[in-house]
N, C-alpha and C positions, 0 to 999 in steps of 0.2 A: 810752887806749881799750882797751890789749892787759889793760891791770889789771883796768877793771871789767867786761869781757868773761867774764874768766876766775872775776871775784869772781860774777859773774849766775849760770853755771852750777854754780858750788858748793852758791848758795844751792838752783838746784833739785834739785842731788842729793840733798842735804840733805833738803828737802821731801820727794821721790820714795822716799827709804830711810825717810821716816817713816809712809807710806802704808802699809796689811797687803798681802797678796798679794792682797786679794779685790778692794779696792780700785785695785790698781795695774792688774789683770785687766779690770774695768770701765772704765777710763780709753781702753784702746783699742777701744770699742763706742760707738756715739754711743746715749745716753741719754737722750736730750731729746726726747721725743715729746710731739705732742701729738693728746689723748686724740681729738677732733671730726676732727681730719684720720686718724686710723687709722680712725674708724668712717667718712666718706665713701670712703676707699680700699679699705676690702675689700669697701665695700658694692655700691660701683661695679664693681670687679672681677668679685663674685658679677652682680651685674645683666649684666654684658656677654659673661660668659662661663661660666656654671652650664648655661643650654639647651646649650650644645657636650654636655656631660658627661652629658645627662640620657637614658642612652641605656640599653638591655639589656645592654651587656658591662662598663660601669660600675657597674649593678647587683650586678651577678652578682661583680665586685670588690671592692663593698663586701659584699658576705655574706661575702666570705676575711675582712675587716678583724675584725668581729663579737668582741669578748671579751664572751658572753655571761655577765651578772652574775645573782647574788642575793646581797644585803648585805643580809637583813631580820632583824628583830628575833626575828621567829617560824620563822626557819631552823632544819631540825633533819637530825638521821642520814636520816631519814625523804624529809624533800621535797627533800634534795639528793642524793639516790640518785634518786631521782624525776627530778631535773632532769638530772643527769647520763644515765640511760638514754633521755629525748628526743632527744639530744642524737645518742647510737649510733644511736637505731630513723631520721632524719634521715639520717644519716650512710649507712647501709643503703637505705633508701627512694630516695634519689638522690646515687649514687656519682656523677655529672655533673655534679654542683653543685661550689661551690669547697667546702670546709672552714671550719667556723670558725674565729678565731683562736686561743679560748682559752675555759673557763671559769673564771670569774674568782669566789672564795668567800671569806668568813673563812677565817684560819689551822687554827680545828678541826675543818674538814672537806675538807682537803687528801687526808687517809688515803681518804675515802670516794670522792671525785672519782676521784684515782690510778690505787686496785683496781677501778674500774667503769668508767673510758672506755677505753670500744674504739674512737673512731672516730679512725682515723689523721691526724695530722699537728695535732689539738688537743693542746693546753700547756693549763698547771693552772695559774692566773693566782694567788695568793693576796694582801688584804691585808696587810699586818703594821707592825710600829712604831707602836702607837698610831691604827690608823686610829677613827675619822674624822680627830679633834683632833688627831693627835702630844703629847697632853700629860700625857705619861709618863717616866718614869727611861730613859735610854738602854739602859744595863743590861736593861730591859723588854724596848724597841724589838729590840735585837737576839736578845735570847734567840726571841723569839715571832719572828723570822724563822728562824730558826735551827732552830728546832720544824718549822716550816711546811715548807723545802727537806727535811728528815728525815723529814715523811711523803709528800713526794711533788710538793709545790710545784716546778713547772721557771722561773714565773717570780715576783717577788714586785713588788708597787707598794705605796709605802708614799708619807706626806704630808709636805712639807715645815715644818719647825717655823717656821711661821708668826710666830708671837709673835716669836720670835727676830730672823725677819727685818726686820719691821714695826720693832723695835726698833733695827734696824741691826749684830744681834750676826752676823756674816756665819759669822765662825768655826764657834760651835755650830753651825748650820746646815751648812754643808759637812763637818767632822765626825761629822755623825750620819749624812749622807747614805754616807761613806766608810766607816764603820762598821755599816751596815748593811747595804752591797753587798759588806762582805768575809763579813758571816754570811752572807750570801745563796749562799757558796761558787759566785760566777762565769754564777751562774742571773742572765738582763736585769733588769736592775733601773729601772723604772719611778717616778719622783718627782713626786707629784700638787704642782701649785701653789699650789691652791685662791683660782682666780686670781677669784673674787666677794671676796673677802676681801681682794686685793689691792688691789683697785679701777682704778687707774692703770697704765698702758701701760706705761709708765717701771716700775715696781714690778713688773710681768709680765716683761720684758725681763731688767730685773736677776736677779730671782729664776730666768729660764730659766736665762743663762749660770752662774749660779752652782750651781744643780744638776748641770749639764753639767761644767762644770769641777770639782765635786764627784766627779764617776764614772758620773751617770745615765746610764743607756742608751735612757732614753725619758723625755721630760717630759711632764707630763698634766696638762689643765687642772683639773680637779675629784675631787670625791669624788661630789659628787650632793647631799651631805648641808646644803649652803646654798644659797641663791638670790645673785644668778644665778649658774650652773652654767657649762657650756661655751657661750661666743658667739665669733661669728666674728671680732669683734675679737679675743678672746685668741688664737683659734687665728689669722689674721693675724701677732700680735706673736709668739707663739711660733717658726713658721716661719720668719718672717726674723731670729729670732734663733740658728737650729737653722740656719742658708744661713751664718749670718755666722761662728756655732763652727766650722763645719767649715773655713772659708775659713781662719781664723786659725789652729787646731789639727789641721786634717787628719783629724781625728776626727766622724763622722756619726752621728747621735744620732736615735732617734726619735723619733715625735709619735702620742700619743694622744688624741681629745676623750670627755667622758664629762662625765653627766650633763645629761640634760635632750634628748637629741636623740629626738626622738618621730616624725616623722615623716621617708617617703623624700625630699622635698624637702630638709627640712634635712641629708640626711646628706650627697646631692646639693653642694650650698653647702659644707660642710666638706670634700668632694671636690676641689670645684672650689679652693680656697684652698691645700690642700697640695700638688696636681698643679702649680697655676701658680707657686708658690712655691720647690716643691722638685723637681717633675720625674715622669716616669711610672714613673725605674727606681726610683726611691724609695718608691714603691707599691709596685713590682714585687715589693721585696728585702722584702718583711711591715715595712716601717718606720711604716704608717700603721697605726691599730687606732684600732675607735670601742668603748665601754663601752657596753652600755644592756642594759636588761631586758627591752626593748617593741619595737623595731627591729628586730629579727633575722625575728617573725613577717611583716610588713609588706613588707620583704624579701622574701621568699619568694613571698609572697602575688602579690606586683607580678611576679615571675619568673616563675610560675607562669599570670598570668593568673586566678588562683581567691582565693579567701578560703580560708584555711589558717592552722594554729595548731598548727604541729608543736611549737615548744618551750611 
């Protein structure tokens, strides 16, 4: 009995050393979800407990969250000097409001954002590595963050190389992500999932931890740039995958949703899932931020009581 007791555990050391690190990392995360039971769970949760949240100082919290974006095609020196000085005259208009979190731009306009925002306590959010696609020479990826922190970038969110993942090269993926948060020289480094792409829960979850265990400082559902964008199911999977890393590693990681949240009800619902998931000092500490382009006026607007279109 003592023999092949001792023969069973060799064979799984065996096994276990032949597993990667990414792999061996995954094994103690349960990974088996399934997809119709995470969408009744957070949908049920959002139903039972979003009216609690849907109040004025909730509000007023999600306007701190806010990394206001422009990622357009037809961005120039011009409308992001534009975007940015809304952003100050806002800031000036109502010192009593929270702050934004961040504006968030292409890498080649970091410089102009930088030397124009006045309004305290806003970060310079930039794309970089490839964004949308990540499907570029790493060499790329890091140099164009490395531009980006040089003109002014404080924080950089770039995309998970997707392909990679889907393929199971876990490796490249967690290397690119370490490699681009060391150009990032120490500025938060945010790693979109572009969790429509994903599709599967289980694929959402894996992909969180492994950004996380890569170095992310935030994981984020989207780019914006495919359907569907951010849903509560992923932000659900992401959050108790961002509850579980830290239990494991001690290490607290933040959550960003982006793309697609148009109105105050749904950002409401995204409130509601990260409060009850992760807590209010989690909020508290700027660890929640939403992306959008359209939400920040809506915001205001609802704060304010009036129709309003500061940014």
């Amino acid at each position: 009995m003592t023999e092949h007791h001792c023969s069973c555990h060799h064979e799984h050391d065996e096994l276990d050393s032949q597993k990667s690190i990414y792999e061996q990392m995954f094994a103690k995360y349960e990974l088996h979800l399934d997809d119709a039971k995470v969408s009744d769970a957070v949908h049920r949760l959002v139903d039972e407990r979003a009216a609690d949240y849907n109040t004025p100082e909730v509000k007023r919290a999600l306007l701190g969250t806010v990394e206001l974006t422009t990622l357009k095609v037809t961005d120039s020196q011009e409308s992001v000097l534009a975007f940015t000085e809304r952003v100050n005259r806002f800031a000036d208009a109502h010192p009593d409001l929270p702050h934004l979190a961040t504006i968030c731009v292409y890498p080649n306009f970091a410089r102009i954002v930088s030397e124009s925002l006045e309004a305290d306590g806003v970060e310079v959010a930039c794309v970089a590595g490839g964004f949308p696609s990540s499907q570029t020479f790493l060499e790329v990826k890091t140099v164009e963050t490395a531009l980006a922190v040089h003109d002014g970038a404080t924080e950089i969110d770039c995309v998970l190389n997707v392909g990679a993942f889907l393929s199971g090269d876990y490796e490249t993926c967690a290397v690119e992500i370490e490699e681009i948060k060391a150009a990032a020289s120490e500025r938060p480094l945010k790693v979109i999932l572009e969790t429509g792409a994903l599709q599967t829960a289980e694929n959402i979850k894996k992909a969180s931890l492994l950004a996380m265990y890569a170095g992310a400082d935030f994981i984020k559902t989207s780019t914006g740039k495919i359907e569907p964008a951010a849903t509560l199911e992923a932000a659900f999977v992401m959050c108790q995958a961002i509850r579980e890393y830290q239990a494991e590693s001690g290490r607290q990681v933040g959550f960003k949703a982006a793309g697609g949240i148009k109105t105050v009800d749904e950002a409401v619902q995204f409130y509601t899932v990260v409060r009850e998931l992760l807590g209010e000092d989690f909020i508290a500490q700027g660890l929640f931020r939403i992306g959008t382009s359209r939400l920040a006026n809506l915001l205001v607007s609802d704060i304010l009581g009036e129709d309003v279109k500061p940014f």
